[in-house]
C-alpha positions, 0 to 999 in steps of 0.5 A: 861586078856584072851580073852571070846568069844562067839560063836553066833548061829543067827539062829538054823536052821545053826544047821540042818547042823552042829552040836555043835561040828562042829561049835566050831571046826569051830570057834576055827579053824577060830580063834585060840580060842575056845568059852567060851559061846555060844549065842542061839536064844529065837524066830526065824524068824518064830516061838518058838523053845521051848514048850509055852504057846502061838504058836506050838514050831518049832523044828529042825533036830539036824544035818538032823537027827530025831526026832526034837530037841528044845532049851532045847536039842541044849542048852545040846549039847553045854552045855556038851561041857563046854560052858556056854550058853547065850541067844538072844532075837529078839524081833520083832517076824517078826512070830506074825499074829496079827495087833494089835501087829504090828509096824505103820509108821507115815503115819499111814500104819503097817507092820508085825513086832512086835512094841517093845514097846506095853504093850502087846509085852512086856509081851509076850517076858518077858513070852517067855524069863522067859520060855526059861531061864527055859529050858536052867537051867535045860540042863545045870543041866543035862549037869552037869554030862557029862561036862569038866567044869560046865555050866551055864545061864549066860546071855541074850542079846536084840538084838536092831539093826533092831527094828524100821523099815524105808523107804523112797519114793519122800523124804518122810520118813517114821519111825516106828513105831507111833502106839497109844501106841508109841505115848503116850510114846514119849510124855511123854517122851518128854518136848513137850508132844504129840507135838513131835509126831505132828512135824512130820506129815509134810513134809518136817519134822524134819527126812528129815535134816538128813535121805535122799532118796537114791533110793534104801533106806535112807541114814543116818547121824550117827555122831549125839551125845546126846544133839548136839547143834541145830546149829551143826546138821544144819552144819553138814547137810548143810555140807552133803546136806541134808537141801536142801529140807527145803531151798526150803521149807522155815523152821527154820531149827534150830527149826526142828534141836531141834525138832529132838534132842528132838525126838531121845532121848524121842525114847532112853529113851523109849528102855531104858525102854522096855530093863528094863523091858525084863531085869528084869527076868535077873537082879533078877537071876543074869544074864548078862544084854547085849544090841547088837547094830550096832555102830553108836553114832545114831542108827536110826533102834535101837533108842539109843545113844550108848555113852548113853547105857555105863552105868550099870543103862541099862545093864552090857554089849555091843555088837557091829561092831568094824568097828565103829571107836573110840567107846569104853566103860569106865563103862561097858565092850563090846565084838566085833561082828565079823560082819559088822553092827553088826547082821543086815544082818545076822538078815535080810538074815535068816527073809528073808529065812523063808518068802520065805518059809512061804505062808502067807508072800509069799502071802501077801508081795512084794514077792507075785509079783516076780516070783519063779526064781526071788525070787531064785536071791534074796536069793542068792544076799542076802547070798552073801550080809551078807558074804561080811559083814563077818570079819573072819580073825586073823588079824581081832582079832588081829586089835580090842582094847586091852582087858581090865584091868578095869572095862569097855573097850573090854573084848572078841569077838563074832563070828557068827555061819555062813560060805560061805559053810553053807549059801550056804547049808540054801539057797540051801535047801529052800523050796520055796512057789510057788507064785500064777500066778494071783499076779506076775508081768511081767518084 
């Protein structure tokens, strides 16, 4: 079997500065192999980059020149060079002004980050991919004529790595998102009903044997496997440390042991059910279903077991960090995400370049409190950040699984569209909103 990757534009503004041919070549160069597909955003940051029936559609300058280009003209370009174009989805549409969509922590506090599982988000990001998937057909129709090789929509893929936020301060940690409609769900997708929601509205609770305050944000356990013995959870956190606080508190830790189990897998099955309903669209026009996760057995900002996703009942196929070692799939293939934490920094470096360009959130968030020089550091800190996650050698490709002859295991490799010298160019070019002197906070 020959490798299939997948050229991974994270964000269409890499696009303004390069253009489709530039970031093939630069991806066959980084790896010895050209591309067979090319993954293109559904939502960015901040905004739709598509004509809809919902916001005014973001355009981009294709390559710094004019007029704008939208996805249906970037998804030509790469379809007229033989690729075949797949789509991401993001789905917490950090864009979104409305609170009613927003994730709530279990404190009760919002942040504007689309809860993933509202009737409302749902049927917002089902119109928005049935749209963008029209307008990707009809490019790589157009494309057709001028291609080595046909093009086509050949999938979309749910980017699940960050959707439920976390945070943490004096031990207490706070999840999202615990919203009304969160927490009818949990609750029927759980033995204990709305009770399970109720467990952790204490502290300590049940998240503190294995989520600790780190100071500078929470430390996890990971290694946790779906329907793990109460009495392994409790040694693997008392091996860690991380039952200290339920000692000093004088719980059953056992019972908070089942009461977290119970938790994270009534959280699975309900993104399990949210990734069906987006794939349907996909399913019925014979679509790859592809879930993007980071690796972890737990992932806690996704909420899904990932030995439970190897199954074709919720999607055809994986993309994940191959730093993750010992996972693989037997029913369903995956593909390798050549990042550290999969999409995570790369999801995080481009939300947080367009809110330093955004003044409401410029306004309205932490950022408001640095002034500009300060926020300039930041940007920077965060570019070095996600190039450090970077696996961009072919002793990197040469170290992944062997590619697979069955019908599960490793069948390609995704690279990311970004390079130390693109990034440099994105964060030099942003265009900073001032922040007001009234809300800066002296050093």
């Amino acid at each position: 079997m020959n490798e299939q990757p997948v050229l991974d534009v994270v964000d269409l503004s890499t696009l303004e500065y390069e253009t489709a041919e530039d970031q093939v070549e630069r991806f066959e160069r980084t790896w010895g192999v050209p591309p067979a597909a090319v993954a293109l955003p559904v939502l960015l940051p901040n905004g739709v980059p598509f004509e809809n029936d919902f916001v005014e559609a973001l355009g981009i300058r294709y390559g710094g020149a004019s007029p704008k280009k939208y996805l249906g003209g970037i998804a030509y370009e790469f379809a007229k060079l033989g690729l075949d174009v797949m789509l991401t989805v993001t789905p917490t549409m950090q864009f979104v002004r409305s609170d009613s969509l927003h994730v709530i922590d279990i404190t009760g506090a919002g942040s504007p980050q689309a809860c993933i599982a509202k009737a409302a988000t749902r049927r917002l990001l089902a119109r928005l991919i049935e749209q963008a998937s029209e307008k990707v057909r009809q490019a790589c129709d157009e494309a057709a004529q001028h291609s080595p090789r046909p093009p086509k929509l050949a999938g979309l893929a749910l980017d699940l790595v960050d959707v439920w936020g976390m945070g943490a301060e004096d031990e207490r940690i706070s999840l999202v998102c615990f919203c009304q409609e969160c927490r009818e769900q949990l609750g029927l997708m759980s033995k204990k009903g709305r009770r399970i929601v109720e467990a952790f509205e204490r502290f300590p609770n049940p998240w503190n044997l294995v989520l600790r305050d780190s100071g500078s944000g929470i430390q996890p356990i990971s290694e946790l496997r779906w329907g793990m013995p109460a009495k392994a959870i409790v040694d693997l956190s008392h091996l860690k440390g991380f039952d200290k606080i339920h000692d000093r508190a004088g719980l059953d830790v056992v019972h908070e042991a089942e009461l977290l189990m119970e938790y994270m897998q009534a959280r699975h099955r309900q993104v399990v059910q949210v990734a069906a309903e987006l794939f349907a669209d996909a399913q019925r026009h014979g679509l790859s279903r592809i879930v993007i996760v980071e690796g972890e057995l737990y992932g806690w900002t996704s909420g899904v077991f990932i030995e439970q996703l190897d199954t074709s009942d919720v999607c055809d196929e994986l993309w994940y960090d191959p730093t993750e070692q010992g996972l693989t799939t037997s029913r369903i293939p995956f593909r390798s995400y050549m990042w550290r934490r999969c999409r995570y920094f790369l999801d995080n470096f481009f939300d947080f370049v367009a809110k330093c360009q955004d003044e409401e959130k410029r306004t309205a968030t932490g950022l408001a409190r640095y002034p500009d020089s300060r926020v300039r550091h930041i940007l920077e800190l965060r570019r070095r950040q996600v190039m450090a996650a970077r696996l961009s050698e072919k002793l990197d490709l040469f170290c992944l699984p062997p590619l697979a002859d069955g019908q599960g295991g490793r069948i390609g490799f995704v690279g990311a569209s970004v390079s130390p010298e693109l990034s440099t160019q994105i964060v030099g070019n942003v265009k900073l909103v001032t922040a007001s002197p009234d809300l800066i906070e002296e050093d």
